[in-house]
C-alpha positions in Angstrom: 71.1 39.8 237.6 69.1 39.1 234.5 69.3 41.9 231.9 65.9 42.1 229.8 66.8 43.2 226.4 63.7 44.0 224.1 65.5 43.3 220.2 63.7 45.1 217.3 63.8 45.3 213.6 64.3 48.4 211.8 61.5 50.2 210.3 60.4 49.1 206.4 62.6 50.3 203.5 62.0 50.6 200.0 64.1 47.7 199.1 61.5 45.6 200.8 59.1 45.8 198.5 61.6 44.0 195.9 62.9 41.5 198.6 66.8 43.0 197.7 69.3 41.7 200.6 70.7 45.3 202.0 73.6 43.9 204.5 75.8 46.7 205.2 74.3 49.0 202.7 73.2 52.2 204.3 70.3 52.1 202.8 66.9 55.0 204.1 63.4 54.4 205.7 60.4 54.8 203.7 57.6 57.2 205.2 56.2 54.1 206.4 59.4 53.3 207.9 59.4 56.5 209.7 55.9 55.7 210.9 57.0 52.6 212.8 59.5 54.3 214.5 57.0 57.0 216.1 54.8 53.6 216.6 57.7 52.0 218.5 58.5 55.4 220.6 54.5 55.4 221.8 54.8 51.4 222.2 58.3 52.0 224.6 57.1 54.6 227.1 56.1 53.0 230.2 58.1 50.0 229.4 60.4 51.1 232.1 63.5 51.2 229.1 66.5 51.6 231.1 68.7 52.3 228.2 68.5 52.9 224.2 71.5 50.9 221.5 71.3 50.7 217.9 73.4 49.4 214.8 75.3 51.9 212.7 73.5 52.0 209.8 70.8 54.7 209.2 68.1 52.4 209.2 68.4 51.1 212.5 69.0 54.9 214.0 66.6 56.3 212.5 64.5 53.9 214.5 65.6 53.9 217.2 66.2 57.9 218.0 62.1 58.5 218.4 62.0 56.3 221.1 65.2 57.3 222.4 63.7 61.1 222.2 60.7 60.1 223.5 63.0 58.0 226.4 64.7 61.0 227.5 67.9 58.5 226.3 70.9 59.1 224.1 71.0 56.3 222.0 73.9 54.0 222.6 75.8 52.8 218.9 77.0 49.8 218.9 79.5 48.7 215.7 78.6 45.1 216.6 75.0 45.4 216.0 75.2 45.9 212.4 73.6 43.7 209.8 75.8 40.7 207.9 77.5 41.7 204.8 76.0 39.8 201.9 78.6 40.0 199.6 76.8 39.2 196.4 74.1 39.5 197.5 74.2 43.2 198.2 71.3 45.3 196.5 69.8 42.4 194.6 67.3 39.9 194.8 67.5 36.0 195.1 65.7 35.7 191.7 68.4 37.9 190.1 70.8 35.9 191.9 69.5 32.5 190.8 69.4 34.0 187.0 73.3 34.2 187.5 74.2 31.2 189.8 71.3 28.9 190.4 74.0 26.6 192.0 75.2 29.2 194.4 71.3 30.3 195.5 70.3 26.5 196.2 73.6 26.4 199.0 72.2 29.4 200.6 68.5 28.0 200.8 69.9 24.8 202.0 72.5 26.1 204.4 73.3 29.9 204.4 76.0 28.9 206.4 77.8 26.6 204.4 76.6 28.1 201.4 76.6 31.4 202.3 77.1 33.9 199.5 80.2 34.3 197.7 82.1 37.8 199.6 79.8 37.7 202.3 80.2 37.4 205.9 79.4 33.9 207.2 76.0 33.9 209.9 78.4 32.4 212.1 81.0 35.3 212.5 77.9 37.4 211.9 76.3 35.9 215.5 79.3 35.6 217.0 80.0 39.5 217.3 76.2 40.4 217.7 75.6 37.6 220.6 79.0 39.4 221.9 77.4 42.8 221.5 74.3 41.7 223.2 75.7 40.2 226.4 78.5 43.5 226.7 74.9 45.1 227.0 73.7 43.2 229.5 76.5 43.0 231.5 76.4 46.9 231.3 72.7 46.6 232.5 72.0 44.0 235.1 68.3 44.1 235.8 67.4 46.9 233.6 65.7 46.9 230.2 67.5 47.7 227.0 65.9 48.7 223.9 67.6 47.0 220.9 67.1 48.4 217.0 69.2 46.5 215.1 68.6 44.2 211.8 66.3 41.5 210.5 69.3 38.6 209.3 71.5 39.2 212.1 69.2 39.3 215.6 68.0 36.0 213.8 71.3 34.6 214.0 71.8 36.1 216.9 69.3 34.3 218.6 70.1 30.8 217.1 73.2 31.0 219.0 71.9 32.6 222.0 69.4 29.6 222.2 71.6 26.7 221.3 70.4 26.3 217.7 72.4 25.8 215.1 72.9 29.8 213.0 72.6 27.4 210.0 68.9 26.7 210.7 68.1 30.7 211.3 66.0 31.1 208.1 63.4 28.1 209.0 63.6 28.6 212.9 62.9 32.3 212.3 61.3 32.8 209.2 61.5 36.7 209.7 60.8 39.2 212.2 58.9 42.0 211.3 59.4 45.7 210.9 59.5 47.5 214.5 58.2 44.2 215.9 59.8 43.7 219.6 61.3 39.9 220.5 62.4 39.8 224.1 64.8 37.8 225.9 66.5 37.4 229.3 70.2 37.4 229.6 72.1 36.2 232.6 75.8 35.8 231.7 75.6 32.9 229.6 72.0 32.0 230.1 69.4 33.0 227.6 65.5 33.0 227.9 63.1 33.5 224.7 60.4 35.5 226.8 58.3 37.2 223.6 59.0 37.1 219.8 57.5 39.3 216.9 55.2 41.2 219.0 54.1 44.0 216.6 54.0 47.6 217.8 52.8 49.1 215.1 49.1 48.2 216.7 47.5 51.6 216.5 47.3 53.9 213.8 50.1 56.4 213.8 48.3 59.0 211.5 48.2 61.4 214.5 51.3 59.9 216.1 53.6 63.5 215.6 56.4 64.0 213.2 58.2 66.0 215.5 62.0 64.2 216.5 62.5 62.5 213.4 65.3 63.2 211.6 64.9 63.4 207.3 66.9 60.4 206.2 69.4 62.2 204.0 72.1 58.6 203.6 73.1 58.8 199.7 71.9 55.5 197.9 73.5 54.5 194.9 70.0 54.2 192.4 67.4 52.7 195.1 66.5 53.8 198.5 65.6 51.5 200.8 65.6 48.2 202.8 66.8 44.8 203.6 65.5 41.2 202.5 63.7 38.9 205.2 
């Protein structure tokens, strides 16, 4: 009874641009950002997509509701799903960081788990509740396909653990997965397989893909609007 789960990135955020870790700040798409989302609605029909969840935060939903629309599926939110808290990290960038603490920055590059940022939330306890997020989904949908928009940091951690690596090891193993880029995997109770990873979907232009379903991003930012850090 093997669930296929397809796992997918938010759309691009201005905060990319400037590399700043966003974690749990709600932080809006770009126009670009909105883009990929109406790229990733054409990409998922005829996919047979059984079912549509999403993190919490704006970025992910706002990705994931044109596909959802476009589905005929009310998007499922999951608390789980959202992206680590960085602490210290929040809103800044890891050469402001390393200004402050070069110390601090060179245990993160070494091991963001034992040298994960002061305040944050460790990628351990970060995987844990996603991997247990994941698998509630696919107990929920036993041969169907789930369509997953959730965030860059934690669907990497995510799969560390769901593959037997160690989440310390997440920024080398997986150096990044894209915007609105699809990574899927098989899961059987506690049996994982890696079928796809990073497949883009933003493969044809989406000047002419329609506006139409997609909300305005309205999320207050506090100075910047925009994104999350690979």
């Amino acid at each position: 009874m093997t669930a296929r789960l397809l796992l997918v990135r938010h759309g691009e955020t201005v905060w990319h641009a400037e590399n700043r870790y966003a974690g749990t700040s709600d932080i809006a798409l770009t126009e670009r950002g909105h883009r990929q989302a109406r790229a990733l609605a054409h990409w998922a029909r005829g996919r047979g997509i059984d079912a549509v969840a999403c993190s919490p935060l704006s970025r992910a939903r706002r990705t994931a509701e044109p596909a959802a629309t476009a589905l005929s599926l009310v998007p499922e939110v999951v608390e789980d799903l959202r992206e680590m808290d960085f602490g210290w990290g929040e809103g800044r960038t890891l050469a402001e960081m390393e200004a402050e603490d070069p110390a601090a920055v060179r245990a993160f590059r070494d091991d963001p788990e034992t040298g994960a940022f002061p305040g944050s939330e460790r990628p351990g306890e970060a995987a844990a509740r996603a991997v247990a997020a994941l698998r509630r989904l696919a107990a929920a949908h036993p041969d169907r396909t789930v369509l997953v928009v959730a965030h860059n940091s934690l669907l990497r951690t995510a799969l560390c653990t769901l593959l037997g690596i160690p989440v310390g090891r997440y920024r080398t193993v997986f150096p990044r997965l894209d915007n609105a880029a699809v990574t899927e995997i098989g899961v059987d109770g506690d049996r994982t397989a890696l079928r796809s990873l990073n497949v883009p979907t933003e493969t044809v232009s989406t000047a002419n893909v329609p506006a139409a379903n997609v909300p305005t991003d309205t999320v207050p930012t506090d100075g910047a609007t925009g994104g999350s850090r690979p």
